[in-house]
N, C-alpha and C positions, 0 to 999 in steps of 0.2 A: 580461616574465614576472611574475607574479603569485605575492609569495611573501609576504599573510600571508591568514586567514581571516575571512570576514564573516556577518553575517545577515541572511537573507533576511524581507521582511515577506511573511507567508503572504495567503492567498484564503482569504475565508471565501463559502459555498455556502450558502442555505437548504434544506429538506430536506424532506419531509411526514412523516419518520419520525424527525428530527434532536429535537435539545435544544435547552439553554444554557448546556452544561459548556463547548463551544467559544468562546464568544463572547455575550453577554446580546443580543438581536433581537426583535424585533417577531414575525420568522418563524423558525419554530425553526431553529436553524443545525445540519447534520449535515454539513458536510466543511469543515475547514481546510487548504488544502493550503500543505503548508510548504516541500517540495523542488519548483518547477515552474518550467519554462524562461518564464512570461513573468511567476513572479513577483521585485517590485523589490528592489533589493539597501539591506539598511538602513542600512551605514556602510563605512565607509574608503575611498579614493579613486576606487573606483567606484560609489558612492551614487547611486541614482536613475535608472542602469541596469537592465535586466530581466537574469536569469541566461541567458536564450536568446540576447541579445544580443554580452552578455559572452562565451559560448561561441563564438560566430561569429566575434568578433576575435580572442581568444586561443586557440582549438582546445586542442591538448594540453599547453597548462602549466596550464590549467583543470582540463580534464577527464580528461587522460592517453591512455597509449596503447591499453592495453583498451577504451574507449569509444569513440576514436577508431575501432579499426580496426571496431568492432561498426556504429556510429549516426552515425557520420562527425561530426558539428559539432553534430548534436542533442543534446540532453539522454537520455541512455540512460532514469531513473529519474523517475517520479513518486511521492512520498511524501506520503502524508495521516494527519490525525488524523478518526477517525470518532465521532460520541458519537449512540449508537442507543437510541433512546427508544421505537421499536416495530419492528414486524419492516421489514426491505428488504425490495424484487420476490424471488423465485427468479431467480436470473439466471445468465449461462453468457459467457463472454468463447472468442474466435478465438484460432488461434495465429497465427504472421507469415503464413503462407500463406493461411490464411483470412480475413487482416485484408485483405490483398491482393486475393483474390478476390471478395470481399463490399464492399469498400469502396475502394479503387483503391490505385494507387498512393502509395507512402508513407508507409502505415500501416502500424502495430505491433500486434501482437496483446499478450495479458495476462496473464501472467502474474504470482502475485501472493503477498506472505506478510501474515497479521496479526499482530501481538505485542498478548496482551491486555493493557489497563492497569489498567481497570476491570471489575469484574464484580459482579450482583445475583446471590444465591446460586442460583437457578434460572436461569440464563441460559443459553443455548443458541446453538447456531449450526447449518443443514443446509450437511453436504458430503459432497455424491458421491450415486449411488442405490443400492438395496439392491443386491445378487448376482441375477443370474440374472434381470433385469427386459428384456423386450424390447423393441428398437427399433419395433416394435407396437402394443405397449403405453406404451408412454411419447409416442409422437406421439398417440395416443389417447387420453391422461390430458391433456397439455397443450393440444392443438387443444379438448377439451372444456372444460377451468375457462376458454381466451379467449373461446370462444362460449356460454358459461352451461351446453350440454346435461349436463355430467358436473363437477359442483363441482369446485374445486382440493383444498378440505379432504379429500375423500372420493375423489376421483380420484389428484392429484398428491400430497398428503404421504404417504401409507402408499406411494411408491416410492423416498420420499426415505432419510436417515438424519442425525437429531437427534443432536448431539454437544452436552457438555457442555462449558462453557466459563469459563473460570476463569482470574484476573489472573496475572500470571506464563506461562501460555501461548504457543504460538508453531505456528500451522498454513498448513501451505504449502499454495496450493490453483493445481493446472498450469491452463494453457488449456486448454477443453473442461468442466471440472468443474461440473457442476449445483451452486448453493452457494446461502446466504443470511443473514447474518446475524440475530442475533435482540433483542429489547429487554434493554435495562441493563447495553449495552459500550462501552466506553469505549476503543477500540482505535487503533494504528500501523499504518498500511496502505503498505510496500512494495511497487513493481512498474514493471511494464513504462510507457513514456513510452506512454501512450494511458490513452483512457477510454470506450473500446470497448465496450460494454454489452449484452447481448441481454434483455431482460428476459420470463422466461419468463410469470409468474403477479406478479400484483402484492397477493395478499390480498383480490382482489374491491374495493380502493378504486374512488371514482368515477375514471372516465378524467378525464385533463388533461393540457394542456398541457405535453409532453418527459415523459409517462411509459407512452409508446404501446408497447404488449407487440408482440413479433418473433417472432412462432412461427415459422415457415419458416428463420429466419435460426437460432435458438435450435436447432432439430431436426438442421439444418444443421454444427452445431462439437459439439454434446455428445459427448465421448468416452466410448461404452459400457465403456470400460475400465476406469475410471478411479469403480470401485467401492468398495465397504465402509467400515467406519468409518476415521473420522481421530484418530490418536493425535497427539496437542500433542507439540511438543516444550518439556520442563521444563530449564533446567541450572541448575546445583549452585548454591545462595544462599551462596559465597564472594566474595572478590577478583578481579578478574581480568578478560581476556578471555575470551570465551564464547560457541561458534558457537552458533546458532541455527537457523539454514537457511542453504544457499545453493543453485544453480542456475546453468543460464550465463550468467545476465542480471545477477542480484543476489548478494549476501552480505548477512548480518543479524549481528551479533554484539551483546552484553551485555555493556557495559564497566563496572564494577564497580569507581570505584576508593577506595572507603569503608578499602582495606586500604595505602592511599598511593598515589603517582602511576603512572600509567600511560604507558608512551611507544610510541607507537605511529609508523608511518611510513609515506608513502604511496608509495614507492618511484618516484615519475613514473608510476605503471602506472596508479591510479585515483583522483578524488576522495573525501574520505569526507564524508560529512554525520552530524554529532553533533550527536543531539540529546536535552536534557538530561531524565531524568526524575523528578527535583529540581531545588530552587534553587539548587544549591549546586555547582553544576558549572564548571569551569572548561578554556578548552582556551586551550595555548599553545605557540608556538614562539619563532622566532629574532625577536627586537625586536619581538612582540606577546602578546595576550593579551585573552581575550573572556570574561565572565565572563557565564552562561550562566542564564538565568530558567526555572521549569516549562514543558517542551515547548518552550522555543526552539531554534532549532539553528543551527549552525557550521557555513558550509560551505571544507570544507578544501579548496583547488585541489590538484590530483596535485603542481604543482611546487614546494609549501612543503616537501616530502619529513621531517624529524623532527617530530613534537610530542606534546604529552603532554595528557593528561587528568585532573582532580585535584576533590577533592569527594566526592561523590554515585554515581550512577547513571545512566546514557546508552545510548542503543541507535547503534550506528554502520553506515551501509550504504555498500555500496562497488560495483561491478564487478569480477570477479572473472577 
């Protein structure tokens, strides 16, 4: 059994839209992934282990019984740091049925939340399409900006809806949702164990290599429902815990403990992953204690069951 908490050394990704807030590179880096089943574990007596690995020998003192019964042995959650230096593709994710049917068996669809961390005062993000846009017109707008006849600017964004986006934020966005981040975010990307991607419109970049747009497949998951603007969710700049989103996949909370220690617990049900957003974080339980760096994270096994959090500022994701 596995009863205290370690850290994970994250993946760093290069990007054509990426930075160098995540990592200083050659090629601008846009995704660190910090929560991923094949990344290596950074200390205590399973060092040098993958967390997918880990998951496989110890099942539910790792990961608990909610994940368990959800993803069996897999990693339910993939969690990243994204730092967007210019727009992403317009892209659209499957749900499990559609990850299934489009991609075989095994796969996961995506569902997903951002928490912003950073944001340039005009910063933006598209989610969802206007009201009242038809499945006609919207395979007509997209099958046009892949083939040049009907630009994306002038076709595809006046169906979209520009939301404004701002640090402290938190917008859940379901599978099927037409979405796309936009330049000078700095964001926490919760979600489903996949990285299932449709990628509708790409900006008109030149095509290359793993950035081949999926119109049929894109037309294929978008959920015409799944309209109008997206209101962020804000909570309150106290102490404390602080839900954010959740769903059946994930929880997201705001652990706040600048007002004294927090004790939180994982009751055997799920892991939590903490991670810190300051330096100044620290999480501990029974005969340990990890003292936590900007954006590092803790990942707590379900069967460490009490501990607490002391410091700074953290976002904590769970299975719920």
């Amino acid at each position: 059994m596995i009863i205290s908490a370690f850290r994970l050394i994250p993946q760093y990704h290069a990007r054509v839209w990426g930075g160098q807030r995540l990592q200083a590179a050659d090629q601008p880096v846009g995704e660190a992934w910090i929560v991923f089943e094949d990344d290596v574990i950074a200390d205590g007596p399973h060092a040098g282990r993958t967390l997918g690995a880990l998951a496989a020998a110890e099942g539910q003192s790792l990961l608990g019984r909610r994940p368990l019964r959800r993803t069996g042995l897999r990693m339910p959650l993939l969690i990243k740091l994204l730092d967007c230096q210019d727009w992403l593709s317009v892209q659209v994710h499957p749900n499990d049925e559609q990850a299934i049917a489009l991609e075989g068996q095994g796969q996961f669809g995506k569902t997903e939340a951002w928490h912003i961390l950073e944001a340039q005062p005009a910063s933006e993000i598209i989610v969802g399409m206007a009201p009242g846009v038809s499945a006609e017109a919207l395979a007509r707008a997209v099958r046009g900006a892949a083939d040049g006849s009907l630009p994306g600017r002038a076709g595809l964004l006046p169906l979209m809806h520009n939301v404004p986006a701002a640090a402290g934020d938190t917008f859940f966005i379901r599978a099927g949702t037409l979405h796309a981040l936009g330049p000078g975010l700095l964001l926490y990307e919760v979600q489903q164990t996949s990285d299932i991607t449709y990628r509708v419109w790409d900006w008109d970049r030149p095509a290359k290599a793993g950035r081949d747009l999926h119109v049929e497949k894109s037309l294929a998951v978008i959920d015409h429902a799944l309209t109008g603007r997206a209101e962020p969710v804000r909570p309150q700049a106290t102490p404390g815990v602080h839900a954010l989103t959740a769903c059946e996949y994930f929880e997201l909370q705001k652990l706040d403990a600048s007002g004294g220690a927090l004790a939180l617990h994982t009751r055997g049900e799920s892991f939590h992953a903490v991670t810190a957003l300051s330096g100044s974080v620290t999480v501990a339980g029974e005969g340990w204690s990890l003292a936590l760096g900007l954006f590092e994270t803790a990942f707590v096994p379900a069967a460490v069951g009490a501990y607490a959090v002391t410091g700074g500022q953290a976002l904590c994701a769970l299975v719920p």
